[in-house]
TITOR-622058 format. One record per atom (N, C-alpha, C, O, CB): x, y, z; residue number from 1; atom name. Coordinates in Angstrom, 2 decimals. Glycine has a CB too. Layout:
TITOR-622058
+---------+---------+---------+-----+----+
:       u :       v :       w :   k :  a :
+---------+---------+---------+-----+----+
:       X :       Y :       Z : NUM : CA :
...
+---------+---------+---------+-----+----+
***
This chain:
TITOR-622058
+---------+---------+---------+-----+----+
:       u :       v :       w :   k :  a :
+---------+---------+---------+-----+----+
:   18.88 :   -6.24 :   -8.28 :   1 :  N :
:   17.55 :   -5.68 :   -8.33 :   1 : CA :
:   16.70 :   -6.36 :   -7.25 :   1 :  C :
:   16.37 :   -7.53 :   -7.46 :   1 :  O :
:   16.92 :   -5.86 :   -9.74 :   1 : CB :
:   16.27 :   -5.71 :   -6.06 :   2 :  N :
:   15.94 :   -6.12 :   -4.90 :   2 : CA :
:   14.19 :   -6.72 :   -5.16 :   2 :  C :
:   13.45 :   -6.24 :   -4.31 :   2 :  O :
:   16.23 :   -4.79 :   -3.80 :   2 : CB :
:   13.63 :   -7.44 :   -5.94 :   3 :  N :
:   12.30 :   -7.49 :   -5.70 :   3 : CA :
:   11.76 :   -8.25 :   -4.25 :   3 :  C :
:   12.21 :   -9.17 :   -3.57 :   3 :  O :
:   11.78 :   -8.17 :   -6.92 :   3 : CB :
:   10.90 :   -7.62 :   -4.18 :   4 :  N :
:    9.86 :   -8.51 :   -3.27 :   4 : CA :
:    8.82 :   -8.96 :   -3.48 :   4 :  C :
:    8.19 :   -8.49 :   -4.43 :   4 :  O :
:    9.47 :   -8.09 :   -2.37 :   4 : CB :
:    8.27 :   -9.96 :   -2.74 :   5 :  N :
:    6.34 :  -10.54 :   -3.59 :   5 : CA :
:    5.95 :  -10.93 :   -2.16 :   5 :  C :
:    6.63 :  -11.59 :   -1.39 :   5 :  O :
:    6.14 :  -12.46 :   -5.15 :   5 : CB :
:    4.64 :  -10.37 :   -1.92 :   6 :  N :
:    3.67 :  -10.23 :   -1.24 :   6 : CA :
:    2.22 :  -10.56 :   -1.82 :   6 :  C :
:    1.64 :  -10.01 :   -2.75 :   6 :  O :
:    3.81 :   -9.06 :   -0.84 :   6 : CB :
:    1.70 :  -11.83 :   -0.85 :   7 :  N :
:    1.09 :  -12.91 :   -0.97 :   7 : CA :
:   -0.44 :  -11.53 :   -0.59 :   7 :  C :
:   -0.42 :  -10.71 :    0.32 :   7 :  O :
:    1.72 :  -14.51 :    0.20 :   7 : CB :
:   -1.50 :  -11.69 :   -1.54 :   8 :  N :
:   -2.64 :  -10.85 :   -1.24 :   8 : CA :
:   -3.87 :  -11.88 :   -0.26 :   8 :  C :
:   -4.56 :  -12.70 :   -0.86 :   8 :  O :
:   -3.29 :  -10.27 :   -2.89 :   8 : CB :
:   -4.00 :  -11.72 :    1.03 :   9 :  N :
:   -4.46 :  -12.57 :    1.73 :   9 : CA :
:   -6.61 :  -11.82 :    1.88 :   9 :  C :
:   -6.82 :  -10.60 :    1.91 :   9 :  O :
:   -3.18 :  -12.62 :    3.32 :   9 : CB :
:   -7.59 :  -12.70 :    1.93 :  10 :  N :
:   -8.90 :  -12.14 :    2.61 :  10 : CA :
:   -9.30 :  -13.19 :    2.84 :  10 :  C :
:   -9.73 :  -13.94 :    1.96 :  10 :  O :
:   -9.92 :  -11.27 :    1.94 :  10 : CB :
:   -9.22 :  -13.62 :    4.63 :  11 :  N :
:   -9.54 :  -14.72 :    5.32 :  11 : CA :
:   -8.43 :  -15.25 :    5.47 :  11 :  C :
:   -7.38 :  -14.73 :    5.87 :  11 :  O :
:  -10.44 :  -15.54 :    4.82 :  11 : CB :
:   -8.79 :  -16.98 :    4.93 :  12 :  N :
:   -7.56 :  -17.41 :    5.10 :  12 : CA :
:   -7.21 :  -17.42 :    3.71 :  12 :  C :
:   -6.07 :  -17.84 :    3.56 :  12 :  O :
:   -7.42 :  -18.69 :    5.87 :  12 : CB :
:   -8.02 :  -16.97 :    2.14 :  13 :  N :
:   -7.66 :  -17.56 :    1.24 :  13 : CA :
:   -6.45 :  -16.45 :    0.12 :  13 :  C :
:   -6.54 :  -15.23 :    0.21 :  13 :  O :
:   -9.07 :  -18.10 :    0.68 :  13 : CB :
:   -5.83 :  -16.84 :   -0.46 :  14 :  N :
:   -4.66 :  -16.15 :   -0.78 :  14 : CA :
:   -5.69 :  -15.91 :   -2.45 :  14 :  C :
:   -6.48 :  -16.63 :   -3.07 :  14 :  O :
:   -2.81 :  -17.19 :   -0.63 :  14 : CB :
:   -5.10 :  -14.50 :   -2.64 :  15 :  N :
:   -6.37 :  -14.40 :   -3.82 :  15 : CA :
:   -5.55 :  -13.17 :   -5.06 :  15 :  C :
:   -6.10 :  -12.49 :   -5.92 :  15 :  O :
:   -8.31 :  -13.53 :   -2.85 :  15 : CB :
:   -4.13 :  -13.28 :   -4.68 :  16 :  N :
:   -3.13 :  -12.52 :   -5.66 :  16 : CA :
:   -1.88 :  -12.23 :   -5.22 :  16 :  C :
:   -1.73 :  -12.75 :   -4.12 :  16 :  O :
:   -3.60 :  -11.27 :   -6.07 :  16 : CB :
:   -1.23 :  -11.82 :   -5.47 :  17 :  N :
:    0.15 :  -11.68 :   -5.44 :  17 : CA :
:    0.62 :  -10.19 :   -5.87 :  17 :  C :
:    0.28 :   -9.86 :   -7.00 :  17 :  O :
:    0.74 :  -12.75 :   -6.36 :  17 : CB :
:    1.30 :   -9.32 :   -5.17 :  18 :  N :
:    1.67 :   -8.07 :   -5.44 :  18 : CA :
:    3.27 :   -8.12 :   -5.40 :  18 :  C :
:    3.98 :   -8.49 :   -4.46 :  18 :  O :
:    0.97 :   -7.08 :   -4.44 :  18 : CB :
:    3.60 :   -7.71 :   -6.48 :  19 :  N :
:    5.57 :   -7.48 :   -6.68 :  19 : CA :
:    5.86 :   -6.49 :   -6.63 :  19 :  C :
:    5.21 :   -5.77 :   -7.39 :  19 :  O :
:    6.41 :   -7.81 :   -7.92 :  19 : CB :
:    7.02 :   -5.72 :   -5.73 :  20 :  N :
:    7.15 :   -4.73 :   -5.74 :  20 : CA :
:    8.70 :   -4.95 :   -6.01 :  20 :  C :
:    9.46 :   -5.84 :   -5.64 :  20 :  O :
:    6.54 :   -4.07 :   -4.69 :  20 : CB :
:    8.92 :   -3.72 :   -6.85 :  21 :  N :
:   10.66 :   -3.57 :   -6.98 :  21 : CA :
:   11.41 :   -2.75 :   -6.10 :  21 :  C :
:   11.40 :   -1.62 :   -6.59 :  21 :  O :
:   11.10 :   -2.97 :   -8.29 :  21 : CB :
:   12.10 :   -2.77 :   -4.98 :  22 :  N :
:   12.24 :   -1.89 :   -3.54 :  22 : CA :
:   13.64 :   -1.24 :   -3.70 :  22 :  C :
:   14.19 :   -0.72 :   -2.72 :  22 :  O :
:   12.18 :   -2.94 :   -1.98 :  22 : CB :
:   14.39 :   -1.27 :   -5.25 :  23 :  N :
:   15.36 :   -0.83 :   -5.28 :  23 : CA :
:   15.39 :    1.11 :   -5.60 :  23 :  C :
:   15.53 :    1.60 :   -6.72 :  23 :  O :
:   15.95 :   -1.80 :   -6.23 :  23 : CB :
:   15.25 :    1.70 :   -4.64 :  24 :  N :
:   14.61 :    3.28 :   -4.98 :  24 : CA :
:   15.84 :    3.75 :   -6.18 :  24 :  C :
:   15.52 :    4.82 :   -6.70 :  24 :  O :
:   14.59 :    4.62 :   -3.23 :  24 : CB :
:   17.04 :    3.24 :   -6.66 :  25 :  N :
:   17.63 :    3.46 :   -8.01 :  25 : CA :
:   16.63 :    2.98 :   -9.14 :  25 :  C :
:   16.70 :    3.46 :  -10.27 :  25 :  O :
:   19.03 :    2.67 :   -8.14 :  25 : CB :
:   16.06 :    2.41 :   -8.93 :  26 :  N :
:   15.04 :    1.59 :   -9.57 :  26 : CA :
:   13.44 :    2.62 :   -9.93 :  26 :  C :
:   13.03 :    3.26 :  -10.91 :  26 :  O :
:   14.78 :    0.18 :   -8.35 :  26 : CB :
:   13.01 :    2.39 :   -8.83 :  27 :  N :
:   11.89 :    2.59 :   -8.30 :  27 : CA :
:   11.59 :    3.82 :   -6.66 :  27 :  C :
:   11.52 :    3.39 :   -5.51 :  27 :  O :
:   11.60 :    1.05 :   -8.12 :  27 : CB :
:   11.49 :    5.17 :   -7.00 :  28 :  N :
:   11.71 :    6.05 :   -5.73 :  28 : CA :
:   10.48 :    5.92 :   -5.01 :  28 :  C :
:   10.38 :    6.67 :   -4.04 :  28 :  O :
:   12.03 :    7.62 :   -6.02 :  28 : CB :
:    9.73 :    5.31 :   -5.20 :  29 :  N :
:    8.31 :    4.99 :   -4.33 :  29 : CA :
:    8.50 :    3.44 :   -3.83 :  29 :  C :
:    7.79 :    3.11 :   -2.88 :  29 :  O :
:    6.70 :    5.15 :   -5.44 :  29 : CB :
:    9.38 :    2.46 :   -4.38 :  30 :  N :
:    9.09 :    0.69 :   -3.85 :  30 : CA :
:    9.42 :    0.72 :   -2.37 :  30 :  C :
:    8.61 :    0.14 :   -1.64 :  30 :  O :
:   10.28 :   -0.67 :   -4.67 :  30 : CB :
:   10.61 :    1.36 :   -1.72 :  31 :  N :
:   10.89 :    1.09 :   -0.44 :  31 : CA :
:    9.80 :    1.16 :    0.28 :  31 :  C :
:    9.40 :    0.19 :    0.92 :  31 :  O :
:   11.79 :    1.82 :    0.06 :  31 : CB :
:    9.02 :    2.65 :    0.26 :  32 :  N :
:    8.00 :    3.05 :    0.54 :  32 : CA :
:    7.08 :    1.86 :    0.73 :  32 :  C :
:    6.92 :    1.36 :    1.85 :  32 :  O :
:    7.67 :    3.97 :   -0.34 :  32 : CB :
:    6.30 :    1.25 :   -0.72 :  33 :  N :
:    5.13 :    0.77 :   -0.70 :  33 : CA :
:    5.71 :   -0.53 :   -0.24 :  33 :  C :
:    4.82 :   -1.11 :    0.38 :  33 :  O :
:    4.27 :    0.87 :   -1.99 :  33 : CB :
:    6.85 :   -1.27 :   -0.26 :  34 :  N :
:    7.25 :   -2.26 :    0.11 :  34 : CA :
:    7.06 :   -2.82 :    1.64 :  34 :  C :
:    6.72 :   -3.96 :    1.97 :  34 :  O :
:    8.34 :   -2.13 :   -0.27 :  34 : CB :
:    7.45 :   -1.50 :    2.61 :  35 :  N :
:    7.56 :   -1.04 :    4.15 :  35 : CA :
:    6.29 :   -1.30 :    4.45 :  35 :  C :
:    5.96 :   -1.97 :    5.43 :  35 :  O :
:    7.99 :    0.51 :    4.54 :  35 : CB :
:    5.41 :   -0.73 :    3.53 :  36 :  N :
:    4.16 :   -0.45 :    3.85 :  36 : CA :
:    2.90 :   -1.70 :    3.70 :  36 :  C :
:    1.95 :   -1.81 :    4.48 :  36 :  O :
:    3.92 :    0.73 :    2.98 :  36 : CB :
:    3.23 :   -2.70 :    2.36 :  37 :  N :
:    2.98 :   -4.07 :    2.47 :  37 : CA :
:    3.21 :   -4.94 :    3.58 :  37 :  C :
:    2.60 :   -5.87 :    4.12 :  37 :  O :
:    3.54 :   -4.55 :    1.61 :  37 : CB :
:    4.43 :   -4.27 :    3.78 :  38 :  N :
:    4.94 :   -5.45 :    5.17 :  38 : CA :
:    4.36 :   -5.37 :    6.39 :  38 :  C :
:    4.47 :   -6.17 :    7.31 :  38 :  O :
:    6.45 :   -5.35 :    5.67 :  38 : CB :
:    3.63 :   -4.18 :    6.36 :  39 :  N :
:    3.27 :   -3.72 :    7.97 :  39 : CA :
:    1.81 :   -3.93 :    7.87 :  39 :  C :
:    1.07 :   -3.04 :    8.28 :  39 :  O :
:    3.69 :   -1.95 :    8.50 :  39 : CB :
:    1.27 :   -5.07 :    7.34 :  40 :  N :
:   -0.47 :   -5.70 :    7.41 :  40 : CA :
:   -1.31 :   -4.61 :    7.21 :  40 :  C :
:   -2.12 :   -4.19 :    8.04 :  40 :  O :
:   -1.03 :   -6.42 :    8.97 :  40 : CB :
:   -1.11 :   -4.17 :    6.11 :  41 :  N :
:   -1.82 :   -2.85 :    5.60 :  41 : CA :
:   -3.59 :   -3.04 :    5.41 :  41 :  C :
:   -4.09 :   -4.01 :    4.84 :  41 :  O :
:   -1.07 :   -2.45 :    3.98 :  41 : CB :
:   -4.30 :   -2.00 :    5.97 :  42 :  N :
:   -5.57 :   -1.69 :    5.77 :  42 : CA :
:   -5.89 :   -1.38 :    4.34 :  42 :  C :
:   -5.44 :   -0.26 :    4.12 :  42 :  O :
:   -5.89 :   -0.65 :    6.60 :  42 : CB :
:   -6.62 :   -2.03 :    2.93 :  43 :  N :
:   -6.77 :   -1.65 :    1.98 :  43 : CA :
:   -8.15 :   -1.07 :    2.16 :  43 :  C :
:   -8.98 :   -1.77 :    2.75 :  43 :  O :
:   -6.46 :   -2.54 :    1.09 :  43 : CB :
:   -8.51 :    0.19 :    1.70 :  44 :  N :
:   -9.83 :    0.66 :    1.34 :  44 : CA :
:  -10.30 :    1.34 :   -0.10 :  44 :  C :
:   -9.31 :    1.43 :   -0.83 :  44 :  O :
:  -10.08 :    1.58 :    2.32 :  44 : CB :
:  -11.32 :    1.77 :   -0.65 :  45 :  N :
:  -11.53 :    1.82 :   -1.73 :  45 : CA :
:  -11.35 :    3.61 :   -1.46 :  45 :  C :
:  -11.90 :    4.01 :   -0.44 :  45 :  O :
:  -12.87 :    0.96 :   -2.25 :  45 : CB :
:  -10.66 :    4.62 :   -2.28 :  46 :  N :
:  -11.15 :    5.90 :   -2.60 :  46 : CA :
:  -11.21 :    6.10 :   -3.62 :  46 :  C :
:  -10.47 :    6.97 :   -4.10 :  46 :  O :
:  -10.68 :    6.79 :   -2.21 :  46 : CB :
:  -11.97 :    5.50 :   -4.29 :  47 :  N :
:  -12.71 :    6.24 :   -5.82 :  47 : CA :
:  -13.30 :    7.59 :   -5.64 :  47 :  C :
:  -12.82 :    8.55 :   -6.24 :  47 :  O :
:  -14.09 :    5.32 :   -6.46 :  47 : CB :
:  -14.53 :    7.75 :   -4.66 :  48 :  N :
:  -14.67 :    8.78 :   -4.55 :  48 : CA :
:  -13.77 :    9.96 :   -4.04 :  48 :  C :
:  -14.30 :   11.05 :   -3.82 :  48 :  O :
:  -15.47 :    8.64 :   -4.11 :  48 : CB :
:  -12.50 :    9.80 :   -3.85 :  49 :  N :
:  -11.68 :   10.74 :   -3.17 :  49 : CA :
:  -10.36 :   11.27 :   -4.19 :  49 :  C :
:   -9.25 :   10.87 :   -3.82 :  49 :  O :
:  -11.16 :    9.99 :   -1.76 :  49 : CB :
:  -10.39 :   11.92 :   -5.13 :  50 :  N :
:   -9.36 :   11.46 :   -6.49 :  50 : CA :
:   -8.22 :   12.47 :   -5.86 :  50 :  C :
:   -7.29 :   12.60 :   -6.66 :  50 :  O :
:  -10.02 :   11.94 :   -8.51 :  50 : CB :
:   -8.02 :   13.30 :   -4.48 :  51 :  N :
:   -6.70 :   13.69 :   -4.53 :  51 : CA :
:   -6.43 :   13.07 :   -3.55 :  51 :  C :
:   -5.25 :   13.25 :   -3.23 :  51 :  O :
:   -6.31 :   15.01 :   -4.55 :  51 : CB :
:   -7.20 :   12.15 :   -2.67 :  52 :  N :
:   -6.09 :   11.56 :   -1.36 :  52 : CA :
:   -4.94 :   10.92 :   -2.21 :  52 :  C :
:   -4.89 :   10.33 :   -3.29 :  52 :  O :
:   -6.86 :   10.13 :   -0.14 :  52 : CB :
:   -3.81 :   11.38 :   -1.01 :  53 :  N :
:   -2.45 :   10.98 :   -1.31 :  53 : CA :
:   -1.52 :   10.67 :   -0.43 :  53 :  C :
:   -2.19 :   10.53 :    0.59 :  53 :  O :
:   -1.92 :   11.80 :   -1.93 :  53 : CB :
:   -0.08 :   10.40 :   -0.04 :  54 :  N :
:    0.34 :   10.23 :    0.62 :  54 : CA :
:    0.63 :   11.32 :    1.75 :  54 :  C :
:    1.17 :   12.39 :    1.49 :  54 :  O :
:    0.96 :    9.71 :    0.09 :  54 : CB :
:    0.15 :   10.88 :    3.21 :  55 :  N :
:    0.17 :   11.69 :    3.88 :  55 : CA :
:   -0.65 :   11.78 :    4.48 :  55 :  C :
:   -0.54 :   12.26 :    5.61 :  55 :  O :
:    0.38 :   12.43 :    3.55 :  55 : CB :
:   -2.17 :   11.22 :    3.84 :  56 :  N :
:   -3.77 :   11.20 :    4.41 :  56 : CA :
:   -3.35 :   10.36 :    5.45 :  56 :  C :
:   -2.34 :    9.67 :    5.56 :  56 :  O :
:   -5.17 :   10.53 :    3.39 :  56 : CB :
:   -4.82 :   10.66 :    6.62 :  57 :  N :
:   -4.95 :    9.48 :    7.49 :  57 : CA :
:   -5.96 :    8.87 :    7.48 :  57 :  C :
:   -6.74 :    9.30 :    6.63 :  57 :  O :
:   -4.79 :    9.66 :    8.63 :  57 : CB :
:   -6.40 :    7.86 :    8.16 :  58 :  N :
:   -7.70 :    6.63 :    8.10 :  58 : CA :
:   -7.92 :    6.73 :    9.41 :  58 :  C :
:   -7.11 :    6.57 :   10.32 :  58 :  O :
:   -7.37 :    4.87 :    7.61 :  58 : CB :
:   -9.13 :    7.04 :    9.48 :  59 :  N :
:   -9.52 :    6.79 :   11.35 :  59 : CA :
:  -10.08 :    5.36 :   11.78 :  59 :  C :
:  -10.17 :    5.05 :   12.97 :  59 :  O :
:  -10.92 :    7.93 :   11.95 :  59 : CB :
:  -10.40 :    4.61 :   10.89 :  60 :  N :
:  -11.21 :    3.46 :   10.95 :  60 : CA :
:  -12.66 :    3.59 :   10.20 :  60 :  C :
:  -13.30 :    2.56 :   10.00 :  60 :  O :
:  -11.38 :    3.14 :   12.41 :  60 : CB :
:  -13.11 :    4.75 :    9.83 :  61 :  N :
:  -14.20 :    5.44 :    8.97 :  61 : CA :
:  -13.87 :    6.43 :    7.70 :  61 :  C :
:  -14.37 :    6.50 :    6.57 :  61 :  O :
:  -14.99 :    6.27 :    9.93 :  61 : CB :
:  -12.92 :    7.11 :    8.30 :  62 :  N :
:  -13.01 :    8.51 :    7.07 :  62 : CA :
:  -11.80 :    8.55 :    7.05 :  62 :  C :
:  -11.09 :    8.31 :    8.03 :  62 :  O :
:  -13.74 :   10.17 :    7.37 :  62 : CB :
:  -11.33 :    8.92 :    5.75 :  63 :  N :
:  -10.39 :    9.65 :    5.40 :  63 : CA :
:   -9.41 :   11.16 :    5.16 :  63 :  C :
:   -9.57 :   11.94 :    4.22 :  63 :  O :
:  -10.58 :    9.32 :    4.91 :  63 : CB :
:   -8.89 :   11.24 :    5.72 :  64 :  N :
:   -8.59 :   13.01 :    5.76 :  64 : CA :
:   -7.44 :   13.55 :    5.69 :  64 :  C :
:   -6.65 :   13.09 :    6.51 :  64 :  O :
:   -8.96 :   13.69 :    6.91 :  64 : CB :
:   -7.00 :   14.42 :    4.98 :  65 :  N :
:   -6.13 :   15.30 :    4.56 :  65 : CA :
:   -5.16 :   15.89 :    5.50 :  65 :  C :
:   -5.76 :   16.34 :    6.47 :  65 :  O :
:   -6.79 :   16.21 :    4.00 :  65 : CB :
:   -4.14 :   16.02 :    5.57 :  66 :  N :
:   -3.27 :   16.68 :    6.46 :  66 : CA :
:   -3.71 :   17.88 :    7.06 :  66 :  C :
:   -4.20 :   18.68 :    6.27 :  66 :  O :
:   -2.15 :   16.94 :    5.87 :  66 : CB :
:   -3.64 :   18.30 :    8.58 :  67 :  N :
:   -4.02 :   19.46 :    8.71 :  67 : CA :
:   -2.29 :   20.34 :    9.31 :  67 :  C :
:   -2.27 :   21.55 :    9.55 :  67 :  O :
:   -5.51 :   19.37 :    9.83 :  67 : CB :
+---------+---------+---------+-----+----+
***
């Protein structure tokens, strides 16, 4: 069972820990979010946005839907 743990960094101070299980027999989304931890991911808030999903893009401002 392949886990991984990814250290939650803002600044220099470490402020949680995210585990992901990357075995897709397991889990058909971990490879995914695992890849995607690893690559110094931009976190932003969309509360207001309840169908963005995978696939949206981020311009550095807005968020938007596949065209």
């Amino acid at each position: 069972m392949p886990i991984k743990k990814f250290a939650l960094v803002a600044g220099t101070d470490v402020f949680g820990f995210f585990i992901v299980d990357d075995d897709a027999s397991n889990n058909a989304s971990g490879p995914r979010l695992a890849a995607g931890l690893a690559s110094n991911p931009v976190v932003i808030e969309v509360d207001n946005l309840s169908d963005v999903s995978v696939g949206w893009t981020f311009d550095g401002t807005t968020v938007k839907a596949p065209v």
